[in-house]
Backbone as JSON, one array per atom type, in Angstrom:
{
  "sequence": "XXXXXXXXXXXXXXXXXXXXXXXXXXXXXXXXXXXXXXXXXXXXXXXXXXXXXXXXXXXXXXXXXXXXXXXXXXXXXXXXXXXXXXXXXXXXXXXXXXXXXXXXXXXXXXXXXXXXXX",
  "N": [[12.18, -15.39, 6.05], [11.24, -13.96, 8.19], [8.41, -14.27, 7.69], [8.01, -17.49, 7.52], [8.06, -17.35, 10.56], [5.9, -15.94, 11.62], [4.2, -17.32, 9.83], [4.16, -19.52, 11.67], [3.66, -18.96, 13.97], [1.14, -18.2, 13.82], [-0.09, -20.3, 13.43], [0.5, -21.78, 15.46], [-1.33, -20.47, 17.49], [-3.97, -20.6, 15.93], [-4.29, -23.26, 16.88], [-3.98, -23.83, 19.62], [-6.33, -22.14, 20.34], [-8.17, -23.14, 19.34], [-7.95, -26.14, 19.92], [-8.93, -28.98, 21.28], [-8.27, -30.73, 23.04], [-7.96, -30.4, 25.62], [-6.98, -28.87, 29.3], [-4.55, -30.09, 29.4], [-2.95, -30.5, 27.15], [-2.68, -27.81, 26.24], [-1.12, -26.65, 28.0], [1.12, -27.7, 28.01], [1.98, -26.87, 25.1], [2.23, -24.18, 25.65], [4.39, -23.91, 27.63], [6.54, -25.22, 26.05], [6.46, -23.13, 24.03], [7.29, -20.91, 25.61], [9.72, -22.2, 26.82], [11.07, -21.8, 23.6], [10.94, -19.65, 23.7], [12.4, -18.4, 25.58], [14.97, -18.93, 24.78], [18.18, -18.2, 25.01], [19.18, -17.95, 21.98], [17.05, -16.92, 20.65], [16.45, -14.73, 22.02], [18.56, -13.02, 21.68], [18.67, -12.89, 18.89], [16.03, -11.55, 18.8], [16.99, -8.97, 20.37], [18.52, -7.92, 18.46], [16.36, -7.48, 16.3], [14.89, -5.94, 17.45], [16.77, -3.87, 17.91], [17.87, -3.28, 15.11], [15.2, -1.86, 14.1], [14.68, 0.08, 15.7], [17.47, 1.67, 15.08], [15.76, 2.37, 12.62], [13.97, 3.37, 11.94], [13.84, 6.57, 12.36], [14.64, 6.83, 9.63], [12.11, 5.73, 7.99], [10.24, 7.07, 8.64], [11.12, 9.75, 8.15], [10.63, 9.03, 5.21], [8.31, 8.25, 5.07], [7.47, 10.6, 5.2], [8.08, 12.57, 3.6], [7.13, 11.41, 0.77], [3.94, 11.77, 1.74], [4.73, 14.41, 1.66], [4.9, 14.77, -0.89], [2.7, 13.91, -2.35], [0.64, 15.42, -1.41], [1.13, 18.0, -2.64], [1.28, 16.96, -5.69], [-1.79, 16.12, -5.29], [-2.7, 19.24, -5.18], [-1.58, 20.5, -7.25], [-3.28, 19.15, -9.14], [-5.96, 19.7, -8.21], [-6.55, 22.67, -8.02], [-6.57, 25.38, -4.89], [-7.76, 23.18, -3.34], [-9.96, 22.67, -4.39], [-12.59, 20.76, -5.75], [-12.85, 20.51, -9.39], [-15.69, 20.36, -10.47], [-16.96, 22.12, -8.69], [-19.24, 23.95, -9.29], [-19.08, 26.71, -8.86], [-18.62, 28.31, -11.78], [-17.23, 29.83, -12.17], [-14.76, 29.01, -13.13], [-14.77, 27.05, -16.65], [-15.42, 24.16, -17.17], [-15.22, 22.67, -19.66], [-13.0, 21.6, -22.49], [-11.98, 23.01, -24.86], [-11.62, 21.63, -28.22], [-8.32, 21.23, -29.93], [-8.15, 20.34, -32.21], [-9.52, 22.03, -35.68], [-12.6, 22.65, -36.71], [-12.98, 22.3, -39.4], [-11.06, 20.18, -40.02], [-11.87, 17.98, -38.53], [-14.21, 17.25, -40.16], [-13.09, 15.89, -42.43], [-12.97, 13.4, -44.86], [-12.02, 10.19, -44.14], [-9.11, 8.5, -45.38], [-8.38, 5.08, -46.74], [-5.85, 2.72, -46.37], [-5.69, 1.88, -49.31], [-6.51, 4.21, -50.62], [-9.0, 4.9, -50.99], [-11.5, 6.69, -50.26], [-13.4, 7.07, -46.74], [-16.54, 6.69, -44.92]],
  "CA": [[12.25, -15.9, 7.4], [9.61, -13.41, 8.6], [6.95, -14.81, 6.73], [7.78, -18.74, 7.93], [8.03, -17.12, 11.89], [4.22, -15.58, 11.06], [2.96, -18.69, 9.81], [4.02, -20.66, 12.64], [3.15, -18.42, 14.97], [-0.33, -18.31, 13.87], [-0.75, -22.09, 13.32], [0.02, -22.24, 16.84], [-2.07, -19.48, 17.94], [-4.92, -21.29, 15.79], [-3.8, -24.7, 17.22], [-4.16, -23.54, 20.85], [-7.49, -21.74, 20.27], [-8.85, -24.22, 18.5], [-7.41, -27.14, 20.65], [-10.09, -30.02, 22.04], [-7.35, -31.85, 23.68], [-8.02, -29.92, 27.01], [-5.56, -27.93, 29.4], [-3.18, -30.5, 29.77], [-2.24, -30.06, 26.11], [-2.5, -26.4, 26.3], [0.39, -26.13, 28.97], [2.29, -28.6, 27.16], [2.01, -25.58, 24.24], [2.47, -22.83, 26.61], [5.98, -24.21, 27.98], [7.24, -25.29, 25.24], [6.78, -21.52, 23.93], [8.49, -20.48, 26.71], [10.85, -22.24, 26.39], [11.93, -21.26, 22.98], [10.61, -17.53, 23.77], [13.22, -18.11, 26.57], [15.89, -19.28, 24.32], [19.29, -17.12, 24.56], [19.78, -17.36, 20.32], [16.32, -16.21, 20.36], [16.76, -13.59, 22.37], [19.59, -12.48, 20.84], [17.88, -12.4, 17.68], [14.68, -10.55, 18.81], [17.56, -7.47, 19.95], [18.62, -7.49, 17.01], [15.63, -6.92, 15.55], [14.89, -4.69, 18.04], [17.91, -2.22, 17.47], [17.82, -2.46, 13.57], [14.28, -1.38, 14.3], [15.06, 1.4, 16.23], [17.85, 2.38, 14.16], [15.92, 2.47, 11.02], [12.46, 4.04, 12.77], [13.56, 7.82, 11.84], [14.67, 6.79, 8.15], [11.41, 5.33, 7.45], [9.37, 8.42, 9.6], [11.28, 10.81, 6.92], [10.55, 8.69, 3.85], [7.02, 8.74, 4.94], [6.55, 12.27, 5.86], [8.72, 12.84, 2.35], [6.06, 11.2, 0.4], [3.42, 12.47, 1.88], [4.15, 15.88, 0.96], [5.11, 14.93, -2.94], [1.63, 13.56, -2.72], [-0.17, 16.55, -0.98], [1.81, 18.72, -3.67], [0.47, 16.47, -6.98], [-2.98, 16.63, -5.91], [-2.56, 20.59, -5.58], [-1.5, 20.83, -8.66], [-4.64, 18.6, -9.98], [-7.55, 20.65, -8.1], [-6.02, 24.11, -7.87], [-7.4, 25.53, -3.86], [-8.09, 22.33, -3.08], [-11.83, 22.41, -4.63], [-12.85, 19.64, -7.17], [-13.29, 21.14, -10.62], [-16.69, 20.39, -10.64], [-17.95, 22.71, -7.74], [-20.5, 24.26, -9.42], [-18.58, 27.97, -9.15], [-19.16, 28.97, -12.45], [-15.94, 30.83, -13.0], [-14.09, 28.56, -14.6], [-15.14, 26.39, -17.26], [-15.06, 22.55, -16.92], [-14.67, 21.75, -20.63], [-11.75, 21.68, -22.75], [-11.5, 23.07, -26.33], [-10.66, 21.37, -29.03], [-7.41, 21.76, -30.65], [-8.32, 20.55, -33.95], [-10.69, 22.82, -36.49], [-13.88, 21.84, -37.03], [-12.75, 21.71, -40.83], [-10.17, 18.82, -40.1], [-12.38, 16.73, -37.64], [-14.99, 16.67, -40.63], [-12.48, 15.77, -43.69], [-13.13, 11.69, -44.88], [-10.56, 9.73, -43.9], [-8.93, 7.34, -46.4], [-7.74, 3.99, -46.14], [-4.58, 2.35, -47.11], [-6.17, 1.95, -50.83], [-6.78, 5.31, -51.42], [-10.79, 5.18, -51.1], [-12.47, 7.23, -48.76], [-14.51, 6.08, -46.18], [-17.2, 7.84, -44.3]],
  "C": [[11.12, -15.33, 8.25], [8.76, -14.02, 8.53], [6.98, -16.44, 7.37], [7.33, -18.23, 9.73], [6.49, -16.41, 12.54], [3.5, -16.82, 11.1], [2.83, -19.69, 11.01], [3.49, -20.43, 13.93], [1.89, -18.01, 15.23], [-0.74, -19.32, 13.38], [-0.48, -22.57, 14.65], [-1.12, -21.87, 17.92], [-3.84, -20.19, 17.57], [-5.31, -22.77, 16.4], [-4.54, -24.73, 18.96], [-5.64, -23.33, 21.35], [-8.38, -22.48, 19.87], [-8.78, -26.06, 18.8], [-8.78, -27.56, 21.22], [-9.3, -30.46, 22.54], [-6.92, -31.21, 25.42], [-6.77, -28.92, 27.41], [-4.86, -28.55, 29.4], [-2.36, -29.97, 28.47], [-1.98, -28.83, 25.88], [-1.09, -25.9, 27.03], [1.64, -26.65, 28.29], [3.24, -27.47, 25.96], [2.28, -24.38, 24.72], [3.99, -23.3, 27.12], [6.65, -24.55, 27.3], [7.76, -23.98, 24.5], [7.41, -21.02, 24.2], [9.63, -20.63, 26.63], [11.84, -21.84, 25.05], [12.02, -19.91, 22.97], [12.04, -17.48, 24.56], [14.92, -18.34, 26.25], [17.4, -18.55, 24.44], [19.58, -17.31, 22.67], [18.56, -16.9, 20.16], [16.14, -14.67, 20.95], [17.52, -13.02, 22.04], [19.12, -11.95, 19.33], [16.41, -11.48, 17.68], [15.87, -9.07, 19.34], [18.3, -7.51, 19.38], [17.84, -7.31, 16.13], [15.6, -5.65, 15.96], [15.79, -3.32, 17.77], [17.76, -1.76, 16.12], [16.76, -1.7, 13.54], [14.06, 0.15, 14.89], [16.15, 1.9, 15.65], [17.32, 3.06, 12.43], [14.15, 3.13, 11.16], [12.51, 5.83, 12.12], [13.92, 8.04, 10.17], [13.59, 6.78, 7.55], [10.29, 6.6, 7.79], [9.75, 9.32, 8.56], [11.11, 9.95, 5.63], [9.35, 8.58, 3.77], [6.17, 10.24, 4.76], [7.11, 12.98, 4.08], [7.69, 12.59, 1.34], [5.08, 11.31, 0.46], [3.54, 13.8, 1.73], [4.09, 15.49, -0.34], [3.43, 14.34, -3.2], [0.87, 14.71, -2.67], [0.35, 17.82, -2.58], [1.32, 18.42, -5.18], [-1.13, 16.97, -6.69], [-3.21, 17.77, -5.59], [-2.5, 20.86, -6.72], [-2.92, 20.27, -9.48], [-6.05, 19.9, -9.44], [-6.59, 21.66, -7.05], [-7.17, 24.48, -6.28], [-7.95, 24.7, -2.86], [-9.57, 21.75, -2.73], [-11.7, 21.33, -5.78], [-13.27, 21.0, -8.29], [-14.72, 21.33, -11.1], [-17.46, 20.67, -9.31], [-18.6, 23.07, -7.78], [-19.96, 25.33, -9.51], [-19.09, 28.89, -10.42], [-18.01, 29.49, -13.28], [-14.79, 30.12, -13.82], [-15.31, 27.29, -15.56], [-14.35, 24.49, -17.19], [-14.11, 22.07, -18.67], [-13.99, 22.46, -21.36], [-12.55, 21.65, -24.5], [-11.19, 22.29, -27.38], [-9.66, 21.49, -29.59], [-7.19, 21.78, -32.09], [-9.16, 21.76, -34.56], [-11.44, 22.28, -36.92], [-13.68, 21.3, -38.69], [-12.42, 20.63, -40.84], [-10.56, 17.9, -39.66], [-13.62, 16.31, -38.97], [-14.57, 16.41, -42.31], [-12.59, 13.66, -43.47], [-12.32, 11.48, -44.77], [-10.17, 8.46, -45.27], [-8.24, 6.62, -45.92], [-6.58, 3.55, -47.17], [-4.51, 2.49, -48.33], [-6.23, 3.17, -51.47], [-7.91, 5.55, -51.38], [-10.74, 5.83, -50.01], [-13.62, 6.82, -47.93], [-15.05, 7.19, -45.18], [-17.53, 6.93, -42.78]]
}
C-alpha cells in the first residue's frame, strides 16, 4: 500500500511539474489534493501512522544502536587497535604459515587410476 501511495504521489508531483496545461489545471490538481489531504479517513489513517510511528521509533533506535555495536565489535576483532594489518609496523608479520610440510605439498598426486600425475 506504501509503495502504490509513493507512486501516485510522485506521478502527480511529476504531472504538476511537468504540466503545459497552465495554472488553471494546476489548481484543479492542487484542490483536488486538498481535498483528499483533507479527507477525515485520510486523516485518520495518517494518525495512525503517525502513532505506530512514534510507538515503534525507540524499538528501531535500539535495534540500530544494537547493531551498530555487534558491528564495531567484528571489525575489532578483524584489525586488532583498530590499525589495518598492513601498516607497515613491522612487529607483526603479515603472512601466514603454512600448515602443511613442505614434504606433503611436493608428493605427486594420483588420479582415480592409480597413475601419478605431475
Amino acid at each position: 500500500m506504501r509503495g502504490k501511495i509513493l507512486l501516485l504521489t510522485g506521478l502527480a508531483a511529476g504531472y504538476v511539474l511537468g504540466a503545459k496545461a497552465g495554472r488553471e489545471r494546476y489548481e484543479q490538481i492542487k484542490r483536488t489534493a486538498e481535498k483528499v489531504w483533507n479527507d477525515p479517513r485520510v486523516k485518520t489513517q495518517v494518525d495512525r501512522v503517525e502513532d505506530f510511528a512514534r510507538d515503534k521509533a525507540p524499538e528501531v533506535a535500539e535495534f540500530i544502536s544494537d547493531n551498530a555495536k555487534k558491528v564495531v565489535s567484528q571489525v575489532s576483532k578483524v584489525t586488532p587497535g583498530g590499525k589495518s594489518s598492513s601498516s607497515g609496523s613491522g612487529s607483526k608479520s603479515t603472512t601466514k604459515s603454512s600448515s602443511t610440510p613442505a614434504a606433503a605439498q611436493s608428493t605427486p598426486k594420483t588420479s582415480s587410476t592409480g597413475a601419478s600425475q605431475k
